[in-house]
C-alpha positions, 0 to 999 in steps of 0.5 A: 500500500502507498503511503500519502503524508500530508503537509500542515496545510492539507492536515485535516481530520475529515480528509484522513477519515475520508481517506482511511475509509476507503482503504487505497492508501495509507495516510499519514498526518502532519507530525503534532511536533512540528506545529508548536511554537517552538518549532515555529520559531526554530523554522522546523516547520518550513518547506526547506526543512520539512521537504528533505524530512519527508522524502527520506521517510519516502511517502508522497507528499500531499499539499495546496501549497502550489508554488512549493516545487519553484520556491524550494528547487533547492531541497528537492533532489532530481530522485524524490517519493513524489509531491501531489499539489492540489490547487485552482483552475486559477491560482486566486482565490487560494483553495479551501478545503471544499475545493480540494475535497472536490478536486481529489473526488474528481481526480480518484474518478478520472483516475481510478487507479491513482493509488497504485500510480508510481508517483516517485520523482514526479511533480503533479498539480491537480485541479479540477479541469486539469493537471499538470506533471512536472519534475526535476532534474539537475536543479531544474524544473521540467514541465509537461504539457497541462492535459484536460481530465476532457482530453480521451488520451488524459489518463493514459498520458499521465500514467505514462508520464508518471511511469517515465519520472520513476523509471528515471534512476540516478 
């Protein structure tokens, strides 16, 4: 079974619920530890500290935090478990929970063998009419095409994406 980590922004008691009532993935929640005040103020709770922290625990990280492949190319290495990002068609206003609810219910349809996907070294943002699959390589980030859930070809494209990023080796 897979295993999906949340960051802090997607660490929701309803989600783990729905989630854990279907079985398909292990989920795995924010750590407590890492949301107190001291770890505020020792920084341990940003994305250049979590980001590292997560991928050698090798779950793919589930987020809304839309910009945090391009603001963190730093810390994300070319060989990685993988980031989900959902966000909005459009980037404002910022996604609530119903939209992302929404938008994992759309994609867990159009894609109904998500859970088994090979997510590793792939970048993958979700809307509700599109997604995108990206990925690093030598500090750089990689974009594919946006592809529509309307396009016929949209899931067998993005599996097969998806397949190429994790056959990437070092």
């Amino acid at each position: 079974m897979n295993a999906i980590q949340l960051d802090e922004c997607m660490d929701c008691k309803r989600l783990v619920r729905s989630c854990s009532k279907q079985d398909l993935v292990e989920v795995i929640r924010f750590p407590r530890k890492l949301k107190t005040k001291e770890a505020r103020m020792r920084s341990q709770n940003k994305d250049g500290t979590i980001l590292p922290r997560f991928f050698a625990e090798g779950s793919t990280l589930l987020t809304s935090d839309f910009p945090i492949d391009s603001d963190n190319l730093s810390v994300i290495p070319d060989f990685h478990p993988g980031i989900i990002i959902i966000s909005n068609v459009h980037p404002t206003p910022n996604v609530d929970f119903s939209d992302i609810e929404k938008t994992i219910e759309n994609f867990k349809s159009e894609i109904p063998t998500w859970h088994s996907a090979l997510w590793a070294n792939s970048i993958v943002e979700i809307t509700l009419d599109w997604l995108e699959v990206r990925h690093v390589e030598r500090g750089k980030l990689n974009v594919r095409p946006r592809i529509e859930f309307k396009d016929p070809t949209c899931k067998s494209q993005f599996l097969e994406w998806l397949t190429a990023n994790a056959q990437r080796h070092a």
